[in-house]
PyMOL commands that place a pseudoatom at each C-alpha (Angstrom):
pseudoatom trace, name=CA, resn=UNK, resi=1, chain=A, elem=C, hetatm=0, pos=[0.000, 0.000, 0.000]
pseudoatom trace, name=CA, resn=UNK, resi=2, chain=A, elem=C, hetatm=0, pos=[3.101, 2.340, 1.004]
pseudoatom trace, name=CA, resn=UNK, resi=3, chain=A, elem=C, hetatm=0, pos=[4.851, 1.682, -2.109]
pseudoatom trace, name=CA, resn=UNK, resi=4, chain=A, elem=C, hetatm=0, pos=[1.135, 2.538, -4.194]
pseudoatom trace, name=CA, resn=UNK, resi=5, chain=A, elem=C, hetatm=0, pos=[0.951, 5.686, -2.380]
pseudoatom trace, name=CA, resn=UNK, resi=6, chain=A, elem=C, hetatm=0, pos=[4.340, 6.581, -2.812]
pseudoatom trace, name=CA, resn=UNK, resi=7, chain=A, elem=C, hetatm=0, pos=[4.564, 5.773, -6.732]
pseudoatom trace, name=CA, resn=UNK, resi=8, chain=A, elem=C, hetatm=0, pos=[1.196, 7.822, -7.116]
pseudoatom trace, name=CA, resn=UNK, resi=9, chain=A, elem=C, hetatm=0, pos=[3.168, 10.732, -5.133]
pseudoatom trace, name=CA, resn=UNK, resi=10, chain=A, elem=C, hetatm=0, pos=[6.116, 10.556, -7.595]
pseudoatom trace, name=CA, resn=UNK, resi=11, chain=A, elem=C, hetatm=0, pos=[3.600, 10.877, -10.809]
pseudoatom trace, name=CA, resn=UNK, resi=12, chain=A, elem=C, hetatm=0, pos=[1.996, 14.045, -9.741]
pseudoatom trace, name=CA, resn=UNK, resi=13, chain=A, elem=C, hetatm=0, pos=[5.392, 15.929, -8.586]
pseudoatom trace, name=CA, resn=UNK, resi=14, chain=A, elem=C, hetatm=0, pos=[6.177, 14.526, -12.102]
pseudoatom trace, name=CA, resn=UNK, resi=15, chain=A, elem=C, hetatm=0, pos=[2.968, 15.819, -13.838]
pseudoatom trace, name=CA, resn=UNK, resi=16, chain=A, elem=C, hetatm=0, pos=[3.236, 19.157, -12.294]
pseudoatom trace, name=CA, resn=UNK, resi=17, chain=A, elem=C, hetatm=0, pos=[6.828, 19.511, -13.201]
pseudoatom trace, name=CA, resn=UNK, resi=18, chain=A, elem=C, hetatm=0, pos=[6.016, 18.839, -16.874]
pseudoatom trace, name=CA, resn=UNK, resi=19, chain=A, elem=C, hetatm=0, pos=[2.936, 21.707, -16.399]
pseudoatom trace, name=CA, resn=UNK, resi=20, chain=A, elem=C, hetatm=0, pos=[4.769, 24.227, -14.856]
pseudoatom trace, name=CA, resn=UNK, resi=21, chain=A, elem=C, hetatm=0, pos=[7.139, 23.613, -17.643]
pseudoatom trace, name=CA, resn=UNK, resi=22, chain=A, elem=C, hetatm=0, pos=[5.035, 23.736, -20.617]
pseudoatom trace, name=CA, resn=UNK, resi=23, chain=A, elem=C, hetatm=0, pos=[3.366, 27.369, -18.569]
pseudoatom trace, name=CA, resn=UNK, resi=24, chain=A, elem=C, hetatm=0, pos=[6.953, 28.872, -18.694]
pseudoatom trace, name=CA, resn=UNK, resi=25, chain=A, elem=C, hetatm=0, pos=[7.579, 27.967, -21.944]
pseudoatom trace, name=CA, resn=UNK, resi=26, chain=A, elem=C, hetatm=0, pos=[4.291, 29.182, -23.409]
pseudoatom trace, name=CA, resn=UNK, resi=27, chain=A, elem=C, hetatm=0, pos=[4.368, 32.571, -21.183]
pseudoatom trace, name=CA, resn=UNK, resi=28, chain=A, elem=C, hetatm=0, pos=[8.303, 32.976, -22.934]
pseudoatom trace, name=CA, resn=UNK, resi=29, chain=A, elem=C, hetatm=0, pos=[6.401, 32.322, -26.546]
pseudoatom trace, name=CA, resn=UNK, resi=30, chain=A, elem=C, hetatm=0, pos=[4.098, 35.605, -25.507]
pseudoatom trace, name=CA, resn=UNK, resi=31, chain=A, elem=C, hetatm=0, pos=[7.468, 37.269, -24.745]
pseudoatom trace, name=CA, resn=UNK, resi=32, chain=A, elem=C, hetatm=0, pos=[8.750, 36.598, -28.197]
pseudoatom trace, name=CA, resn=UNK, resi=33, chain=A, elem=C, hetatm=0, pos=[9.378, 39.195, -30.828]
pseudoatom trace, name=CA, resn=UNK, resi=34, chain=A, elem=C, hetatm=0, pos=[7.801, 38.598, -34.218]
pseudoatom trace, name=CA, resn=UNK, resi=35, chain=A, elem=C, hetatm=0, pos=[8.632, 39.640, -38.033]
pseudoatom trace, name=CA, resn=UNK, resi=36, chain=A, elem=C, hetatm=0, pos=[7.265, 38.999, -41.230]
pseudoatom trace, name=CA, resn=UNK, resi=37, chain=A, elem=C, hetatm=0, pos=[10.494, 38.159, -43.689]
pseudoatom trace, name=CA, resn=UNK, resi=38, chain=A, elem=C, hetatm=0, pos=[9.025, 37.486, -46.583]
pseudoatom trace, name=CA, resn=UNK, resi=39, chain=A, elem=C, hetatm=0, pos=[6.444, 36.202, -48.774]
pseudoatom trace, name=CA, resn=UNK, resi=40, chain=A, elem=C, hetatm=0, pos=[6.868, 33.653, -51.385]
pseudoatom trace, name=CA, resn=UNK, resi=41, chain=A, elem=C, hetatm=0, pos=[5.237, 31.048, -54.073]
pseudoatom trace, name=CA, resn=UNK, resi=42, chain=A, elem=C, hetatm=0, pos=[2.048, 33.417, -54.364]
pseudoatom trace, name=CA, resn=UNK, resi=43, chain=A, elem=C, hetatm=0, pos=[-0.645, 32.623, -56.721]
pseudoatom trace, name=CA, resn=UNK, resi=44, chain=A, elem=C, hetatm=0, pos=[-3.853, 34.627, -56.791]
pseudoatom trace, name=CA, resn=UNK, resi=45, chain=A, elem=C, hetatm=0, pos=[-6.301, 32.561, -59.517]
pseudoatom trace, name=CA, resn=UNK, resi=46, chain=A, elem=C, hetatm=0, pos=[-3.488, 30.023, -60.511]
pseudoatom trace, name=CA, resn=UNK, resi=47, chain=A, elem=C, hetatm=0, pos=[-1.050, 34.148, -61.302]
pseudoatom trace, name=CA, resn=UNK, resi=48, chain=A, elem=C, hetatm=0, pos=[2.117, 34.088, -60.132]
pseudoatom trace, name=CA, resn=UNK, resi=49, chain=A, elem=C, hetatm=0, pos=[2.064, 37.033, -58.630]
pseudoatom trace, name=CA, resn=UNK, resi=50, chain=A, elem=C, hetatm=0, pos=[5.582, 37.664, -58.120]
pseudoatom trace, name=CA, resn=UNK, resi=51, chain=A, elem=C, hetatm=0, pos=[6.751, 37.043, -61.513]
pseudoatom trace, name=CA, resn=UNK, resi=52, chain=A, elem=C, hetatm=0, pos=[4.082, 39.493, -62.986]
pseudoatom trace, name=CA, resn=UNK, resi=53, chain=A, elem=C, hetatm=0, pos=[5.500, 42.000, -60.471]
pseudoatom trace, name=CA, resn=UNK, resi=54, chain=A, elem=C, hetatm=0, pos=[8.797, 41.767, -61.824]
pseudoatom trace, name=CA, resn=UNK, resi=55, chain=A, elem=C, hetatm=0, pos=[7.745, 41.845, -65.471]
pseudoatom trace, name=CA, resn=UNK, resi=56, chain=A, elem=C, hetatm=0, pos=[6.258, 45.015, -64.445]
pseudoatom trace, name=CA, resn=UNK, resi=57, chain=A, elem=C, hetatm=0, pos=[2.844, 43.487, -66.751]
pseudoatom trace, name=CA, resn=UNK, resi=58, chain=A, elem=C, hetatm=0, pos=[1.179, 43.292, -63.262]
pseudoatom trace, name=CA, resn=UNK, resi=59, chain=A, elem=C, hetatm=0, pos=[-2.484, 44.482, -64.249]
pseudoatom trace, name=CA, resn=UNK, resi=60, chain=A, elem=C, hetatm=0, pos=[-5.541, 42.859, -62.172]
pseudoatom trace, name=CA, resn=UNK, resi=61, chain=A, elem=C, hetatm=0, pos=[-8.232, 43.643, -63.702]
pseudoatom trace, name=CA, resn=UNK, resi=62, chain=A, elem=C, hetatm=0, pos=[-7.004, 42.463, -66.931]
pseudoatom trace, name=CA, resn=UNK, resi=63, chain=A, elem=C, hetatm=0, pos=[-6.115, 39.404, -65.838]
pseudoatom trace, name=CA, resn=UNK, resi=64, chain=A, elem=C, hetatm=0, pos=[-8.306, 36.617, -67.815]
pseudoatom trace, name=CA, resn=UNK, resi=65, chain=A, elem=C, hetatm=0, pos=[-7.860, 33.995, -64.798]
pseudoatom trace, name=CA, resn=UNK, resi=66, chain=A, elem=C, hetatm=0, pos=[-8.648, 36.500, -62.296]
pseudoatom trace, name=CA, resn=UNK, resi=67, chain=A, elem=C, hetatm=0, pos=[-11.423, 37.766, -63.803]
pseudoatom trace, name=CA, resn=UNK, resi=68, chain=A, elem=C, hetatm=0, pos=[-13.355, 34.564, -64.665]
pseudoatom trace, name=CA, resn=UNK, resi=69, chain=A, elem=C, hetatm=0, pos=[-12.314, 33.609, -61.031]
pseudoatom trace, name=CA, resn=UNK, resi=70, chain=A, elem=C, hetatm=0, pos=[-13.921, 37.103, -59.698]
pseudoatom trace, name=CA, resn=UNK, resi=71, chain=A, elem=C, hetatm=0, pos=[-17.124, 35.637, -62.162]
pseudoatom trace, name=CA, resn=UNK, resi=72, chain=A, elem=C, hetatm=0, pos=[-17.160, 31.920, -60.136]
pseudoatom trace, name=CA, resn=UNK, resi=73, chain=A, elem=C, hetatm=0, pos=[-17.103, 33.838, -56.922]
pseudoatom trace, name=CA, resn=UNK, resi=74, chain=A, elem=C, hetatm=0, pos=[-13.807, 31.642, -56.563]
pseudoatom trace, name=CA, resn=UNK, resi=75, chain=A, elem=C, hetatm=0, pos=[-10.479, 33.140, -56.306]
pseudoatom trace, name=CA, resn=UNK, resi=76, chain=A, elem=C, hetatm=0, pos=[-7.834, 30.878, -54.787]
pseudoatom trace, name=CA, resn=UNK, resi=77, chain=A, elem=C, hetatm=0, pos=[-5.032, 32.283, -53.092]
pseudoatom trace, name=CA, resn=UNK, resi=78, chain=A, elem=C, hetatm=0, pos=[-1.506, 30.441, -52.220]
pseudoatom trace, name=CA, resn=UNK, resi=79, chain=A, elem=C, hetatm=0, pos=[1.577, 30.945, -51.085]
pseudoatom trace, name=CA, resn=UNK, resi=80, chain=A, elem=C, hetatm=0, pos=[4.061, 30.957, -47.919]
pseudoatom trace, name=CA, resn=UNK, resi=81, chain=A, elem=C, hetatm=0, pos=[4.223, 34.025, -45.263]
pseudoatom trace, name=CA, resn=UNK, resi=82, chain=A, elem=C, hetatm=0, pos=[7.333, 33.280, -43.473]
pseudoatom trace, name=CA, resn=UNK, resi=83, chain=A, elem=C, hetatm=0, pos=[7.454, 34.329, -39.806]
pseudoatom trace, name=CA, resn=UNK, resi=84, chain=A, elem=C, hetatm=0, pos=[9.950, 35.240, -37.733]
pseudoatom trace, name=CA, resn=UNK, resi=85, chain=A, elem=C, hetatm=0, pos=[9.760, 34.559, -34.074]
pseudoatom trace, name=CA, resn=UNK, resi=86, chain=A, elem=C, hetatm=0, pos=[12.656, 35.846, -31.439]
pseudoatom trace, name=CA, resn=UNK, resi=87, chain=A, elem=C, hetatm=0, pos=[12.890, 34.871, -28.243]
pseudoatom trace, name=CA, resn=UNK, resi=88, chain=A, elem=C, hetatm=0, pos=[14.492, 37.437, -26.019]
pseudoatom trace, name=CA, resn=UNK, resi=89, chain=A, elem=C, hetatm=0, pos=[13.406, 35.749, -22.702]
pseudoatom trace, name=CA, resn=UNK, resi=90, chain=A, elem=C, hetatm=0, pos=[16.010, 33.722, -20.767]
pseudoatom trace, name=CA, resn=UNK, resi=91, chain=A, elem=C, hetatm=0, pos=[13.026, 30.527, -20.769]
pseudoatom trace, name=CA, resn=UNK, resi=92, chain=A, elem=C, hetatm=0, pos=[12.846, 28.418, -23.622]
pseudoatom trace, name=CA, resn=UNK, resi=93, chain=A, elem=C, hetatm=0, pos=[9.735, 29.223, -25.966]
pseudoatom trace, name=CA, resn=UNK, resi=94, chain=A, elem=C, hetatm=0, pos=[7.187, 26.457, -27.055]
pseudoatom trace, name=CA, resn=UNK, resi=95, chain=A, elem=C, hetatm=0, pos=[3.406, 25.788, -28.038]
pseudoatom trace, name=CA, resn=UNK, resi=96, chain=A, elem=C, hetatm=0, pos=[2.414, 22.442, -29.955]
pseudoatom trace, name=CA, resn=UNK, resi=97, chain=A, elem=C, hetatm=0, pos=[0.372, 24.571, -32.695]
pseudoatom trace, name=CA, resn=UNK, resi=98, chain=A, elem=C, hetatm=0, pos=[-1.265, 27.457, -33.650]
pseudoatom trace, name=CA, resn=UNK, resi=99, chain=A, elem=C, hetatm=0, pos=[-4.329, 29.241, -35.825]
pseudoatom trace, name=CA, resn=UNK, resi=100, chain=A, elem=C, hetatm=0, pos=[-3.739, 32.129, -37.527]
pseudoatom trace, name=CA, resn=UNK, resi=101, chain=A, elem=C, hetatm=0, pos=[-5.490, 34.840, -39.368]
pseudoatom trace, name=CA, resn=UNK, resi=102, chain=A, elem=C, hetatm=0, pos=[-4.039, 36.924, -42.405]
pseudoatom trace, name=CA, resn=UNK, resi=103, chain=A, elem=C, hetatm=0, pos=[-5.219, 40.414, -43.015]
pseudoatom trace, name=CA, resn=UNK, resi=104, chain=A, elem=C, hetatm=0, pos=[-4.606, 43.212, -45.467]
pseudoatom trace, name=CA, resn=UNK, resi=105, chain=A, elem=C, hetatm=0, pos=[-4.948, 46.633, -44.208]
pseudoatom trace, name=CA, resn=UNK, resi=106, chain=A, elem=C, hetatm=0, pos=[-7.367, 45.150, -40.930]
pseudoatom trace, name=CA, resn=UNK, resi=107, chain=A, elem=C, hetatm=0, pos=[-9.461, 43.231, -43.515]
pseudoatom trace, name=CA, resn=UNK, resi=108, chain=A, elem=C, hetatm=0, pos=[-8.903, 39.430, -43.437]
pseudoatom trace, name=CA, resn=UNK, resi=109, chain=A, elem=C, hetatm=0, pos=[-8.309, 37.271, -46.546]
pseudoatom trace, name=CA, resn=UNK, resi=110, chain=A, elem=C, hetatm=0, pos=[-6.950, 34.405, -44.949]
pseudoatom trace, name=CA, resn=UNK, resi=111, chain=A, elem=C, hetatm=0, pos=[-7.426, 32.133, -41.726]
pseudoatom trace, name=CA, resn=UNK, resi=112, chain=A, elem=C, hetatm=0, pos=[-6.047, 28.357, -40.653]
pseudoatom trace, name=CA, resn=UNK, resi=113, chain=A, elem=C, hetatm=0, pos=[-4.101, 26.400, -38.734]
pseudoatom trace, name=CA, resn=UNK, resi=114, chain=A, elem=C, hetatm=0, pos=[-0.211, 25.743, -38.355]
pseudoatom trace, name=CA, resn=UNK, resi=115, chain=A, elem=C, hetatm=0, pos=[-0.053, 22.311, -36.916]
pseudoatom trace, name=CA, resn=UNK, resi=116, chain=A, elem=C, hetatm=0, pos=[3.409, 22.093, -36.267]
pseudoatom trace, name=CA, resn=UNK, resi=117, chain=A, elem=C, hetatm=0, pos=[5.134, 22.803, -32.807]
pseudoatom trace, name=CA, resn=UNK, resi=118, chain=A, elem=C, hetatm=0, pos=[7.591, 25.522, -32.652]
pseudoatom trace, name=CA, resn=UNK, resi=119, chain=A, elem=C, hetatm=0, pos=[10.192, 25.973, -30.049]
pseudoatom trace, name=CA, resn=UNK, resi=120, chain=A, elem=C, hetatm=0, pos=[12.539, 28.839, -29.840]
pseudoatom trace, name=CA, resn=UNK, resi=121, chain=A, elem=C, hetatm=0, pos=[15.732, 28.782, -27.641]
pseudoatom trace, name=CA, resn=UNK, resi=122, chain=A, elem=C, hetatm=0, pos=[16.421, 31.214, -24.642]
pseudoatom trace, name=CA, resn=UNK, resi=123, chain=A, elem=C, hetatm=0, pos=[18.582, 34.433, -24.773]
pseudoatom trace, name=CA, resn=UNK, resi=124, chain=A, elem=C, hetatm=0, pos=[17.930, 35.537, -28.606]
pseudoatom trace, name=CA, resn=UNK, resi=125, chain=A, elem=C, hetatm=0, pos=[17.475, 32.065, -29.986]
pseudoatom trace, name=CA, resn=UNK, resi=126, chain=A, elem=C, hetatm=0, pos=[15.283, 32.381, -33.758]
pseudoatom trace, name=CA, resn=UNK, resi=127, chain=A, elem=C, hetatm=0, pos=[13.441, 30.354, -35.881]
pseudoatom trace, name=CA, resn=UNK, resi=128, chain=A, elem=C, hetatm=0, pos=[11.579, 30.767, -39.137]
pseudoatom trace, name=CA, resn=UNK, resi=129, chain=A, elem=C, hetatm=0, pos=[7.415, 28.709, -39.251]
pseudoatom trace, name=CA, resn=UNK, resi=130, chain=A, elem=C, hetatm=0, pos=[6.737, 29.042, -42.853]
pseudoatom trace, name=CA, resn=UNK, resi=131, chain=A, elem=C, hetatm=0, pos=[2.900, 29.711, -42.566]
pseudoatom trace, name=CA, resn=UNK, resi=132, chain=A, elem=C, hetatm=0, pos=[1.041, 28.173, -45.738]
pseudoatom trace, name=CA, resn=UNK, resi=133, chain=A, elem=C, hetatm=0, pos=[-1.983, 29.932, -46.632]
pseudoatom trace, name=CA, resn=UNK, resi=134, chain=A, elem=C, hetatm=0, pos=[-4.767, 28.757, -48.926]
pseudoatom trace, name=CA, resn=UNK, resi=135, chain=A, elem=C, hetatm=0, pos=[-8.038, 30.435, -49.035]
pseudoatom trace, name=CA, resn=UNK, resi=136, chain=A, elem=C, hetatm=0, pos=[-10.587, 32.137, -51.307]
pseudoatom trace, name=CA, resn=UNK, resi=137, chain=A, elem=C, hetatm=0, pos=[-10.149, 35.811, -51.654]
pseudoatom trace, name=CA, resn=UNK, resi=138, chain=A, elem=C, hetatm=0, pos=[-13.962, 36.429, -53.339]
pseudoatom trace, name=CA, resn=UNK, resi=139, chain=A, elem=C, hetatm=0, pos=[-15.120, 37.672, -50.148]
pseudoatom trace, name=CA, resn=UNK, resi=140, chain=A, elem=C, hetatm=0, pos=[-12.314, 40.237, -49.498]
pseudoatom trace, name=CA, resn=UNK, resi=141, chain=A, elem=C, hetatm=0, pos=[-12.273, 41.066, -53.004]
pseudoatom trace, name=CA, resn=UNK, resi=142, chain=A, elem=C, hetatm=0, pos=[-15.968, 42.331, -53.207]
pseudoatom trace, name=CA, resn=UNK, resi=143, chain=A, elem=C, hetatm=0, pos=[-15.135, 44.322, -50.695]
pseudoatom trace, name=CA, resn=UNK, resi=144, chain=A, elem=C, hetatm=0, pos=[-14.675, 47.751, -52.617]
pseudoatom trace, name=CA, resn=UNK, resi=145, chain=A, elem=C, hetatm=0, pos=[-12.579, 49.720, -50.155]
pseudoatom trace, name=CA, resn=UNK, resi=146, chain=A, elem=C, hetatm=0, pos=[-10.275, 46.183, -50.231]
pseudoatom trace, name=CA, resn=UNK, resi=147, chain=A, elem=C, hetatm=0, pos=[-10.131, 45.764, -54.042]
pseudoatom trace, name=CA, resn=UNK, resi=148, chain=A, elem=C, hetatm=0, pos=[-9.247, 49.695, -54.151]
pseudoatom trace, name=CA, resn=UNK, resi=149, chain=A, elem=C, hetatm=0, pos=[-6.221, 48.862, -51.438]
pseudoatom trace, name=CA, resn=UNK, resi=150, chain=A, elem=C, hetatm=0, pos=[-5.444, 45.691, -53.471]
pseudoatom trace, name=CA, resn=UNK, resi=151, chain=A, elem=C, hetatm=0, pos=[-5.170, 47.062, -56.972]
pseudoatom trace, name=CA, resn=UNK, resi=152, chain=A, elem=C, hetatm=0, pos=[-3.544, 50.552, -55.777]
pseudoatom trace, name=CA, resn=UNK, resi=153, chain=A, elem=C, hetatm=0, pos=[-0.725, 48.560, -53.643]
pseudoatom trace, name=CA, resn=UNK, resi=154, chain=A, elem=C, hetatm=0, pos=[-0.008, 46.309, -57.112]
pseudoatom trace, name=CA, resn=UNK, resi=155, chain=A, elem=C, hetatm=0, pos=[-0.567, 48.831, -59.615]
pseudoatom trace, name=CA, resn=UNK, resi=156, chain=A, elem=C, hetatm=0, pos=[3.522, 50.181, -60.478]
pseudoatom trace, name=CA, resn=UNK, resi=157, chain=A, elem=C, hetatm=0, pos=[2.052, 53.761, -61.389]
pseudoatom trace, name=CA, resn=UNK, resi=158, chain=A, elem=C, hetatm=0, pos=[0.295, 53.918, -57.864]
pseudoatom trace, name=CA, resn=UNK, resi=159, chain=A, elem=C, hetatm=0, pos=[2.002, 56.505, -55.049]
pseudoatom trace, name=CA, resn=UNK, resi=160, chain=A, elem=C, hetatm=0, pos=[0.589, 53.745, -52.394]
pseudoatom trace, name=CA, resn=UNK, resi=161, chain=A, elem=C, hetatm=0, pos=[3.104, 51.487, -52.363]
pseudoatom trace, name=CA, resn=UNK, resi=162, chain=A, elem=C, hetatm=0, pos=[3.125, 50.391, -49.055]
pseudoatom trace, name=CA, resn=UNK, resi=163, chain=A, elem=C, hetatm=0, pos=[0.087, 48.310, -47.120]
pseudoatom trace, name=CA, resn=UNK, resi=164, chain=A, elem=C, hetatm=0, pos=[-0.350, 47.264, -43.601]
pseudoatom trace, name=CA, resn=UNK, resi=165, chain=A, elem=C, hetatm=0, pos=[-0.475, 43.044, -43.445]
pseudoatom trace, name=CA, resn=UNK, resi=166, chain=A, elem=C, hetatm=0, pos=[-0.885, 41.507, -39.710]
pseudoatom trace, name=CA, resn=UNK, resi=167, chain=A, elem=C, hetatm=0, pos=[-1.030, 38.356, -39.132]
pseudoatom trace, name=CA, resn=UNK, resi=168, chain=A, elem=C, hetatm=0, pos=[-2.854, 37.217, -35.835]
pseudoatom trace, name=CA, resn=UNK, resi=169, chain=A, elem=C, hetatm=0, pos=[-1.881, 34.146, -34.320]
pseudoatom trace, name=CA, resn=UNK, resi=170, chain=A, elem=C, hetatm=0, pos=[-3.647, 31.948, -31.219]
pseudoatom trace, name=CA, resn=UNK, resi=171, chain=A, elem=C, hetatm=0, pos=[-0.827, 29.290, -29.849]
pseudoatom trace, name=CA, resn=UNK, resi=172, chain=A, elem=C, hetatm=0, pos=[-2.161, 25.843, -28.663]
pseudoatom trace, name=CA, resn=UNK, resi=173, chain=A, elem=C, hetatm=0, pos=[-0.072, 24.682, -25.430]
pseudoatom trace, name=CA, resn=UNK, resi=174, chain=A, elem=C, hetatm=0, pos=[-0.227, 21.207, -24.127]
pseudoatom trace, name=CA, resn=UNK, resi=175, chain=A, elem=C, hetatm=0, pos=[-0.700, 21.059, -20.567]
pseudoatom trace, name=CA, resn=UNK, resi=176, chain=A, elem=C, hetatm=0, pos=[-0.458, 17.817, -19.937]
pseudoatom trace, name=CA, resn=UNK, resi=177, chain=A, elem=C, hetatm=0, pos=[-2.664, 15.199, -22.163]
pseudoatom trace, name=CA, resn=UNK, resi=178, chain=A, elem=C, hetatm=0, pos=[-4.604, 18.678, -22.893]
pseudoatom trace, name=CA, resn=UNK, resi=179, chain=A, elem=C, hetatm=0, pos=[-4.392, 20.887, -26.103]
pseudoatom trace, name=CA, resn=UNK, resi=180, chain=A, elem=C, hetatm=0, pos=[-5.172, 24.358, -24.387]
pseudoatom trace, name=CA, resn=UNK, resi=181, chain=A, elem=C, hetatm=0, pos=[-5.627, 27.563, -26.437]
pseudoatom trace, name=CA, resn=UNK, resi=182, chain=A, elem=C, hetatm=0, pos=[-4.436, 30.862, -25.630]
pseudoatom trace, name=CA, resn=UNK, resi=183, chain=A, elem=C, hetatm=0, pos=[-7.350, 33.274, -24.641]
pseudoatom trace, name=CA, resn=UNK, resi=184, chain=A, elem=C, hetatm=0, pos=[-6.477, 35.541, -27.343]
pseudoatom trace, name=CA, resn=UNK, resi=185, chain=A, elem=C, hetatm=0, pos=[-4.685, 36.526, -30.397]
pseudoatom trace, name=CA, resn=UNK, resi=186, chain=A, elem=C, hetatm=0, pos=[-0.817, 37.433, -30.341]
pseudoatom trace, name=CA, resn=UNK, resi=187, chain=A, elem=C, hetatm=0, pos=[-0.846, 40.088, -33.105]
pseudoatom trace, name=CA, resn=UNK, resi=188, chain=A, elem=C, hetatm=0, pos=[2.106, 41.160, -35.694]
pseudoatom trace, name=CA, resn=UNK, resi=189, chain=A, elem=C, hetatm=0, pos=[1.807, 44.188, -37.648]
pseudoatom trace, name=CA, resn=UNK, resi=190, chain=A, elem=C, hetatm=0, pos=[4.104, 44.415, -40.773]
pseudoatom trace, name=CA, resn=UNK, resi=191, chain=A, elem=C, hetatm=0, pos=[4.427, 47.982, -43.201]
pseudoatom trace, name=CA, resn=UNK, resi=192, chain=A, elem=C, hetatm=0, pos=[4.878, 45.673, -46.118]
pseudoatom trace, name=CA, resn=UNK, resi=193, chain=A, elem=C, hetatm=0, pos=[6.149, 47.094, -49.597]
pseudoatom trace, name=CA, resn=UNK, resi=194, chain=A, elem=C, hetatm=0, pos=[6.020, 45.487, -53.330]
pseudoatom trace, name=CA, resn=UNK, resi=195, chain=A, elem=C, hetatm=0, pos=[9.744, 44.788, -52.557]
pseudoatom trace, name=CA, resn=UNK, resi=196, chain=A, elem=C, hetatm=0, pos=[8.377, 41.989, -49.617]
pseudoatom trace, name=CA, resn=UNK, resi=197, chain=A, elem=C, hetatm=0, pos=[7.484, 39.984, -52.626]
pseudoatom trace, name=CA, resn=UNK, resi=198, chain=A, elem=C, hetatm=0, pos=[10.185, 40.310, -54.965]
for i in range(1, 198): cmd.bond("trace and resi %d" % i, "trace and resi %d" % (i + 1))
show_as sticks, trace
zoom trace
């Protein structure tokens, strides 16, 4: 009975080591610094958007895939957002996954879910999460005051050059046997220019 009692003792010092541990880690993650590096492989409608950037043929609305997309209500867009993610903090960042919204001057295009865990090292250790994103941009692109931010930020005679894209992401921790989401949103604001995607 002494020996039951005692190995049941051990477990939960045990369990509550491994909980405080996964709480420090996650509180260091909300510590962390984030940065948007770069964008790459984006297709709007099956464009490559960065190759008709560099061309300097970029035109939207004259696009035949984009417009019979606009027509189908269906306008795919892909590609990779690649985050930075600091960690200042002299703890050891780490949450098992994440969801994440994408949004272009506070209007979102793009939402999902990262399910990859991402650990950072203490005292300025950095990694890179390449975030895929895949979603229909209809909706955003109906949006009038969005198209007219979309089209003036690609258009090469435009004086806007420069847009405002956050990303908002919610970390998953696992306490435990327990996926447990953050109660909010950690949100990174980046002054992006055309250059972000060449």
């Amino acid at each position: 009975m002494k020996n039951i009692i005692y190995l049941s003792l051990l477990a939960f010092i045990f369990s509550a080591c491994g909980v405080n541990k996964q709480l420090k880690q996650a509180r260091a993650f909300e510590k962390c610094k984030y940065d948007i590096k770069s964008a790459d492989s984006l297709y709007v409608a099956n464009v490559n958007v960065m190759e008709t950037l560099k061309s300097g043929n970029f035109d939207i609305v004259k696009s035949p895939r984009i417009v019979l997309a606009l027509l189908r209500k269906n306008v795919p867009l892909e590609g990779n957002i690649n985050l930075e993610i600091r960690n200042p903090s002299p703890n050891a960042a780490a949450i098992r996954q994440f969801e994440y919204k994408l949004l272009i001057k506070g209007s979102e295009i793009a939402n999902g879910f990262v399910d990859q865990a991402v650990q950072v090292a203490a005292n300025g250790g950095r990694v890179v999460v390449p975030i895929k994103v895949n979603a229909n941009m209809y909706g955003f692109l109906s949006d009038s005051k969005a198209q007219r931010a979309i089209l003036e930020f690609f258009d090469k005679n435009s004086n806007d050059k420069k847009s405002v894209l956050t990303i908002k992401i919610r970390p998953t921790i696992g306490l435990g046997n327990k996926d447990v989401k953050f109660p909010g949103y950690i949100t990174i604001d980046k002054e992006i220019t055309r250059n972000i995607l060449l």
